[in-house]
KOLGUKE-704592 format. One line per 4 residues: for each residue x, y, z of C-alpha. Coordinates in steps of 0.2 Angstrom, whole numbers, plus 5000, padded with zeros to 4 digits. Example, Ala and Ser with C-alpha at 12.3 -4.5 7.8 and 13.67 -1.06 7.14 Angstrom:
BEGIN
5062 4978 5039; 5068 4995 5036 .
***
This chain:
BEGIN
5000 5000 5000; 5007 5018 4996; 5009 5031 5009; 4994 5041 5005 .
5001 5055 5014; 5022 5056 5005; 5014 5048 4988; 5011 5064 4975 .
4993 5065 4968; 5001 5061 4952; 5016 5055 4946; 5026 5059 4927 .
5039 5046 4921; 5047 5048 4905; 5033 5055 4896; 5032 5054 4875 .
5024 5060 4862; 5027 5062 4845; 5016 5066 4828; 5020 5063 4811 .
5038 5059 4813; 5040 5076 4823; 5048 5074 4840; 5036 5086 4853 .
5037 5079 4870; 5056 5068 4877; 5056 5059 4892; 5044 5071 4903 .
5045 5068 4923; 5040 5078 4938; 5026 5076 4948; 5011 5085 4958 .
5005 5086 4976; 4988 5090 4982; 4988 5107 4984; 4999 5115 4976 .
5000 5126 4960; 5010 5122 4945; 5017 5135 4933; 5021 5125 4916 .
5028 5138 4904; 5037 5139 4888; 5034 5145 4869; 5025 5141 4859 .
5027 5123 4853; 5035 5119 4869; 5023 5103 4869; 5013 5112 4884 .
4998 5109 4876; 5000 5091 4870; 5008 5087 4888; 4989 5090 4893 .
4982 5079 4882; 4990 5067 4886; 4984 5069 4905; 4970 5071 4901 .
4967 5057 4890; 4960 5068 4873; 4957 5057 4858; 4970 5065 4849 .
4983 5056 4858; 4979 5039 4856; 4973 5041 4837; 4989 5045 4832 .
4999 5032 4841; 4997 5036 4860; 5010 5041 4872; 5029 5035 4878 .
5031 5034 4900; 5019 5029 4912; 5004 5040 4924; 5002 5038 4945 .
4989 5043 4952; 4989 5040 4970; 5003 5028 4966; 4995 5017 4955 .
4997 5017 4938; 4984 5025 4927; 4980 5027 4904; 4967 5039 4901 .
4959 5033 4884; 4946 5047 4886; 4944 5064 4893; 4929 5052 4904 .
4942 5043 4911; 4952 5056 4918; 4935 5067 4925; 4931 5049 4933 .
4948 5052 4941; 4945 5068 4946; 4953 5077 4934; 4947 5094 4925 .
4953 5103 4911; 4950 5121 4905; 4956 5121 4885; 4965 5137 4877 .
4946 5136 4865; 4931 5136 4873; 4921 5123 4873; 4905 5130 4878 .
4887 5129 4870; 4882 5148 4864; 4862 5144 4864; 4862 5138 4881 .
4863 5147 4898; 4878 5150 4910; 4867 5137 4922; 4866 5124 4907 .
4882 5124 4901; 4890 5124 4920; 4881 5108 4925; 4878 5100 4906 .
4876 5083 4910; 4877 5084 4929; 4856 5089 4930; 4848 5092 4945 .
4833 5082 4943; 4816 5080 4950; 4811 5064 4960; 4795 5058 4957 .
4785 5042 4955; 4789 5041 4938; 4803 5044 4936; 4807 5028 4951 .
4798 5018 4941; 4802 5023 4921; 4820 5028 4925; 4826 5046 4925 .
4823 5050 4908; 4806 5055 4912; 4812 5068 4925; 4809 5085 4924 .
4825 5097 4928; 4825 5104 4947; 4832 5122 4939; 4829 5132 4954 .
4843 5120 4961; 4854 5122 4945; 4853 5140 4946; 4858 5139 4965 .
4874 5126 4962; 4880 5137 4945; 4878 5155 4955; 4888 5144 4970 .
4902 5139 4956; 4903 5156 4949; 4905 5166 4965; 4919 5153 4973 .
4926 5165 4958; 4923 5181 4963; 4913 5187 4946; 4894 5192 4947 .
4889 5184 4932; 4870 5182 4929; 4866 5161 4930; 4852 5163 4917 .
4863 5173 4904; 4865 5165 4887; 4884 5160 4883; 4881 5170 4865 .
4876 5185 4873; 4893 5185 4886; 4909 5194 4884; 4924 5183 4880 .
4928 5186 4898; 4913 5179 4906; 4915 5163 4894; 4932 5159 4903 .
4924 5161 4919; 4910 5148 4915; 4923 5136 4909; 4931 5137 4923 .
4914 5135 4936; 4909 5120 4926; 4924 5111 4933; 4922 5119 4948 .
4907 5113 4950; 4911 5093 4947; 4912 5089 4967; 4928 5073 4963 .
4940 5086 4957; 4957 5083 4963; 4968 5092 4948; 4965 5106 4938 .
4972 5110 4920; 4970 5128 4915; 4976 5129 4897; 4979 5149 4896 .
4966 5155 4908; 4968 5173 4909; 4973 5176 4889; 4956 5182 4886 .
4955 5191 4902; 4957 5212 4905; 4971 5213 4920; 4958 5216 4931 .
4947 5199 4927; 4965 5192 4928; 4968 5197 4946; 4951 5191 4951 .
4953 5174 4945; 4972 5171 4953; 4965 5176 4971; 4952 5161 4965 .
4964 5149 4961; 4973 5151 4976; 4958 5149 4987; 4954 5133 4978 .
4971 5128 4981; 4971 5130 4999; 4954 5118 4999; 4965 5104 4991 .
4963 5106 4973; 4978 5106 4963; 4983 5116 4949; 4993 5115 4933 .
4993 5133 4927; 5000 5137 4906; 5002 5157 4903; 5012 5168 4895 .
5013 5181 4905; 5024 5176 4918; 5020 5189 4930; 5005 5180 4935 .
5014 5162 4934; 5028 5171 4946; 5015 5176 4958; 5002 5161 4958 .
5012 5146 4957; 5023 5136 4971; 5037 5128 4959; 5037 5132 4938 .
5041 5120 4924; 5048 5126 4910; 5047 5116 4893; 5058 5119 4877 .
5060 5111 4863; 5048 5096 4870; 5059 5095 4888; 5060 5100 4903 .
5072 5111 4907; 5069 5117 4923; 5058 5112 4938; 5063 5127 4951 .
5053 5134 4966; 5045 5151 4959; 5053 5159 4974; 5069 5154 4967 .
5066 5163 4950; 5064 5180 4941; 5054 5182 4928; 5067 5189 4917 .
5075 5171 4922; 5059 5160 4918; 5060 5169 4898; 5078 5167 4896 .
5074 5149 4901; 5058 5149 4889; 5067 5155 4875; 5087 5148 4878 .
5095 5165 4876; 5097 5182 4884; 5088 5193 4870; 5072 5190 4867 .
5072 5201 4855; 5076 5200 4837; 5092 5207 4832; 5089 5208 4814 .
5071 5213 4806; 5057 5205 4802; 5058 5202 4784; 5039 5201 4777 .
5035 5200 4756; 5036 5216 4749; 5020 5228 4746; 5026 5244 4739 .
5016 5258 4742; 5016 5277 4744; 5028 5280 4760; 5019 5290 4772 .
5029 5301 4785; 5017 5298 4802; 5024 5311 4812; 5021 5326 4798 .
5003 5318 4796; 4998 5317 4812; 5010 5326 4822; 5014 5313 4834 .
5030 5319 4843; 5043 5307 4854; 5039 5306 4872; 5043 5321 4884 .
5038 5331 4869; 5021 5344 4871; 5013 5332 4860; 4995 5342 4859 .
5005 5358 4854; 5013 5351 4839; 4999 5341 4833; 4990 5357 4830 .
5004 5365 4820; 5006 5349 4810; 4987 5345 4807; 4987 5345 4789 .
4968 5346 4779; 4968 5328 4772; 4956 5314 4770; 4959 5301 4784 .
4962 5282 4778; 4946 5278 4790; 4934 5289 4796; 4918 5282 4807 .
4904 5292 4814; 4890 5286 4826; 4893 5269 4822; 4883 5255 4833 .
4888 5239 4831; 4875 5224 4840; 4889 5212 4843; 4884 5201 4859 .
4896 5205 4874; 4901 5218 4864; 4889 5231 4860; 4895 5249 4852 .
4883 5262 4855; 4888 5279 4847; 4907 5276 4841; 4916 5292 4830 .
4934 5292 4827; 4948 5295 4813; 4961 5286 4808; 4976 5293 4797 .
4985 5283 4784; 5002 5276 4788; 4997 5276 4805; 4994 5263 4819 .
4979 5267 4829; 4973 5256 4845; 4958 5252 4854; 4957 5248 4871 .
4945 5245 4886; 4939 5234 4898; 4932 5218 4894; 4912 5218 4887 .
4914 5239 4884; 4914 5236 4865; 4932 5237 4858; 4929 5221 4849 .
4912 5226 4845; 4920 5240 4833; 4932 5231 4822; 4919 5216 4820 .
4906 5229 4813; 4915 5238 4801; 4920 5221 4794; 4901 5216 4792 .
4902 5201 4805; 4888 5209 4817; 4873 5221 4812; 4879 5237 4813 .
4874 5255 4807; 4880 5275 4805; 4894 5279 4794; 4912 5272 4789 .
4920 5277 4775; 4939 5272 4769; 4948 5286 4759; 4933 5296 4759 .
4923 5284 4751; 4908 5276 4761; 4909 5256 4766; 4893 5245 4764 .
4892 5239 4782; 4885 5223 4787; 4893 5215 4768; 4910 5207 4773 .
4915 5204 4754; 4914 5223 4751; 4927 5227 4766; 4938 5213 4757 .
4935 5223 4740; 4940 5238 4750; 4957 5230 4750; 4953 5228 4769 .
4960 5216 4781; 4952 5206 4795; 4963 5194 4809; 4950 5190 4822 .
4949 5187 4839; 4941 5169 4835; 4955 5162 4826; 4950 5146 4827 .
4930 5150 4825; 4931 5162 4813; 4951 5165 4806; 4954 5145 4802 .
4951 5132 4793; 4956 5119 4805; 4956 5104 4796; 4964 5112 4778 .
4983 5113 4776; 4993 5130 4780; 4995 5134 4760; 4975 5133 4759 .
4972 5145 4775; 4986 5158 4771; 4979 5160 4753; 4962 5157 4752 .
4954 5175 4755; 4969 5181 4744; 4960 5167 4730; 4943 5171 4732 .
4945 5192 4732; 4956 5194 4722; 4959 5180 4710; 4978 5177 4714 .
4986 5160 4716; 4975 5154 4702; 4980 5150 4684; 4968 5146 4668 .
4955 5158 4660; 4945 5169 4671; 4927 5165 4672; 4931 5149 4661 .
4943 5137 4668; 4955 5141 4683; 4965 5129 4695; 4974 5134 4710 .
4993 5136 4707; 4997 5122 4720; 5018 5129 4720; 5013 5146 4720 .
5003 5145 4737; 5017 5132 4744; 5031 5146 4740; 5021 5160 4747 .
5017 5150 4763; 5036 5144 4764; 5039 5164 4764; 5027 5165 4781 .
5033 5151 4790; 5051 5156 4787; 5050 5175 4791; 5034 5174 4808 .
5044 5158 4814; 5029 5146 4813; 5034 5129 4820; 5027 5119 4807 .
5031 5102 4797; 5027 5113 4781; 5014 5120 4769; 5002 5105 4770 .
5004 5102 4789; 4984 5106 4796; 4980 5122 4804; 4971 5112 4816 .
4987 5103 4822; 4996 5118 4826; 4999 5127 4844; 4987 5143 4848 .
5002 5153 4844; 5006 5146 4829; 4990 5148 4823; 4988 5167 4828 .
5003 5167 4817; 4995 5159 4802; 4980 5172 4803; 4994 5186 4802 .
5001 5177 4787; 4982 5176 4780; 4980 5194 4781; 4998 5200 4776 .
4995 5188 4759; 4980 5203 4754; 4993 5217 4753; 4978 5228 4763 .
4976 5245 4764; 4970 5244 4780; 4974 5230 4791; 4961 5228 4806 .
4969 5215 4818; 4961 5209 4838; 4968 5201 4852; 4986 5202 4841 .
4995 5192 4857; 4983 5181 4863; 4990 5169 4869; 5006 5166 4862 .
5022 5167 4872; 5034 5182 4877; 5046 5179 4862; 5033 5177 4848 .
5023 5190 4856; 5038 5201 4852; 5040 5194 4834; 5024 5199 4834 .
5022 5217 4839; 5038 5219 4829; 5031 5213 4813; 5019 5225 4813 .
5028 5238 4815; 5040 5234 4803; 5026 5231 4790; 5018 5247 4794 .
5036 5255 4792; 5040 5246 4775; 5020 5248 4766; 5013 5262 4775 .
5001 5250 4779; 4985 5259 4791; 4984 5246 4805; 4970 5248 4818 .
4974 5235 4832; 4962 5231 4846; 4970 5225 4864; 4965 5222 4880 .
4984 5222 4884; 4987 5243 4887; 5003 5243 4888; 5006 5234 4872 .
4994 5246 4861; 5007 5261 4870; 5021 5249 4865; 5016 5249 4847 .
5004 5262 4841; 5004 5280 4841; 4988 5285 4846; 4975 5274 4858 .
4956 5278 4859; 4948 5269 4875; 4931 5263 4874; 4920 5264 4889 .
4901 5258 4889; 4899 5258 4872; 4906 5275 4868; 4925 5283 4864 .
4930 5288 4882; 4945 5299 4873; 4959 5296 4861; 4978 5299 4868 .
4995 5299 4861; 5003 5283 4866; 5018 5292 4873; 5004 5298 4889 .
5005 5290 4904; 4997 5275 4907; 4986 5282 4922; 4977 5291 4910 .
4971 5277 4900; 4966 5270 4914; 4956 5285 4919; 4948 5285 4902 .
4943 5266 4905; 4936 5268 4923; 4927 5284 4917; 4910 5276 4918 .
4913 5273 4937; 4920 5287 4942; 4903 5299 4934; 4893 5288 4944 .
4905 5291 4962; 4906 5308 4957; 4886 5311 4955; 4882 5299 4971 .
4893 5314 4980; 4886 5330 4973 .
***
């Protein structure tokens, strides 16, 4: 019998894994007490991800050959074949994509399949399946599930109607809720959470620590591993490389370890397939001056009379979550212009309704000519591009190869990477699709087998790297890009953020990026409108300090403290 009390909850050895002759996970150990909190970090296609799986016995492991190295749990040896299996264990996992049904309430999607039912006669006699559901109790256990959290998020509110935010928080109650659970996978929880929502949920994972539950927590902002977690992993190149007490580490030290060398940043420049265009002088058109300067001063001496790239006025956008009530603004060309605010304020709302994803109305015009809203095929013939914050719901084609997904739109709008007669007989140009593809693997670093590897096998990050590709293919005008980082690690975040500055630098390209990241808009745009309730709160220079933004974005409470003390 195994000392319940020195015997870990669960027990690594020698983990495995690889797919299609590529190497993803060697020889894996290290194990987990109850209790405790697990930082596992690294870039992306560390193998962070597909260590999950295997633990938690998804179907993609043992379709394609299962795993190398043996599981313990509670000193016995364990397979999970299915992700039932491991939430028989007590296991429960919170994936990088939700996995929630949009129709159905917070209350139904927390306790799906777990219903609180009725007793009655019948149902004693006919089995359960004539039970009526007990909701009065499923709305009390899914309110319960919630709070342990710390949000106030309505039990009866429809998943399609919620913020991204609120989705994250209801994937996470619905394990919560499951009364075996011993071990908790979070696969990037606070990616699609503000920094606020972020805080909220790491005070919640810590209470649920100290009740017994451990935790296994993936992020790339390491901040927040450095703060929750008691040890940290760090995976590269499929190993581990370190398994150190987070006391013991900096976080400057945990992305040296992530990334095996001391700059993280690239010393040569990101090299993207050329797009000629006019070259655009930002500062002369808009004025911007370099930090320190009086920026509003010289932005009224250079303010030329010119038609702005993109001009909106008193557009509403009905996006779920998301609602834009009365939004105006300009954007210039040649610049980068961001869009921040708290979570379920709008800022997605804005660039999914310009694209004609969500009913929408008022004005938008590009180059002083008006946009058709609510028709996404006129934005694309506007020589607009769209990378969404949905990259696998709405960016991807998860089961096609990378050549299909990067040229696609490129094909369908504007007839490239085709050969034939128009309108008679074409066929796609299969080696001109595979050499422009090689061009994006090659300069965004995507960790791929090649061109015809599927999107849907790639890591988040490497997929939010194939949507950029997808989008850089259209030569836009205007590139409108969401959540730019989301979930990708601290050096391909930087690759990232570099690439578009550089293309912005090379095309002149007008890039308009929406974040809930603050301090990366500041990094990389040179002005940032804040959206609060709806509305445009106000529109900085980048170079103003950050306790202005966050003025702007916690306008709408302070009004209501300073009326409640007139």
């Amino acid at each position: 019998m195994p000392d319940s009390i020195n015997t870990p909850l669960l027990r690594l050895e020698n983990i495995g894994k690889e797919y299609y002759g590529n190497r993803v996970l060697s020889e894996i150990s290290f194990e987990i007490n109850s209790g405790e909190i697990i930082g596992l970090v690294g870039e992306n296609g560390a193998g962070k991800s597909t260590l999950l799986n295997i633990l938690f016995g998804m179907p993609v492991i043992n379709s394609t050959g299962g795993h190398e190295g043996n599981l313990y749990l509670d000193g016995k040896k364990v397979n999970f074949n299915s992700p039932n299996q491991a939430l028989a264990a007590g296991i429960g996992m919170v994936h990088q994509e939700f996995s929630l049904i949009p129709g159905f309430t917070a209350t139904e999607n927390i306790l799906l399949n777990r219903e609180v039912l009725n007793g009655s006669l019948m149902s004693y006699v006919f089995s359960d399946r004539v039970s009526t559901l007990d909701r009065d109790a499923m709305r009390q256990r899914a309110s319960a599930a919630i709070s342990t959290l710390g949000v106030h998020i309505s039990p009866d509110m429809l998943i399609n109607e919620m913020p991204v935010g609120y989705k994250q928080f209801i994937e996470i109650a619905r394990e919560i809720d499951r009364k075996n659970t011993r071990l908790l996978f979070l696969d990037e929880p606070t990616a699609v959470l503000t920094e606020q929502e972020a805080e909220i949920l790491l005070i919640a994972l810590k209470k649920l620590a100290k009740s017994g539950i451990a935790i296994v927590f993936i992020s790339h902002r390491l901040s927040e591993v450095k703060e929750l977690c008691d040890r940290i992993l760090v995976l590269r190149d499929g190993k581990l490389i370190t398994d150190e007490s987070a006391e013991n580490l900096t976080t400057r030290q945990i992305a040296t370890l992530m990334v095996g060398r001391e700059s993280l940043r690239k010393e040569e420049p990101v090299e993207i397939p050329e797009n000629p265009v006019e070259e655009v002088n930002v500062d002369e058109t808009l004025g911007v001056a370099p930090a320190g300067d009086d920026v509003e001063t010289k932005m009224l001496k250079k303010k030329k009379k010119k038609k702005p790239a993109l001009r909106v006025e008193h557009l509403w956008v009905d996006m779920p979550g998301e609602t834009v009530r009365d939004v105006s603004f300009e954007v210039q060309k040649g610049e980068i212009f961001g869009i921040g605010g708290l979570a379920g304020h709008g800022k997605l709302g804005i660039p999914n309704g310009i694209m004609g994803l969500y009913p929408a109305g008022g004005k938008v015009k590009l180059f002083g000519k008006k946009l058709a809203l609510n028709k996404p095929r006129a934005a694309l013939n506007r020589k607009m591009a769209f990378v969404s914050e949905d990259r696998r719901g709405v960016g991807l084609l998860l089961d096609e190869p990378l050549d299909w997904n990067i040229t696609f739109t490129a094909m369908q709008t504007q007839g490239r990477f085709l050969f034939g007669i128009p309108f008679i007989f074409q066929m796609r140009n299969e080696l001109a699709m595979a050499n422009e593809t090689k061009k994006f693997i090659e300069a965004l670093e995507i960790k791929c087998t090649g061109p015809k590897q599927k999107a849907g096998e790639l890591s988040g990050g490497n997929q939010q790297k194939v949507c950029l590709a997808k989008a850089f293919v259209l030569r836009p005008d205007i590139l409108l890009i969401c959540e730019p980082t989301r979930g990708i690690d601290i050096g391909a975040k930087t690759l990232v953020l570099d690439t578009l500055k550089q293309y912005n630098k090379e095309n002149g390209t007008t890039i308009i990026v929406t974040s809930s990241e603050l301090e990366e808009l500041r990094s990389v745009c040179d002005r940032v409108a804040i959206v609060d309730e709806g509305k445009i709160a106000g529109i900085l220079p980048a170079s103003r300090p950050a306790e202005e933004f966050g003025m702007l974005m916690m306008g709408e409470k302070m009004r209501a403290a300073s009326a409640a003390t007139e």
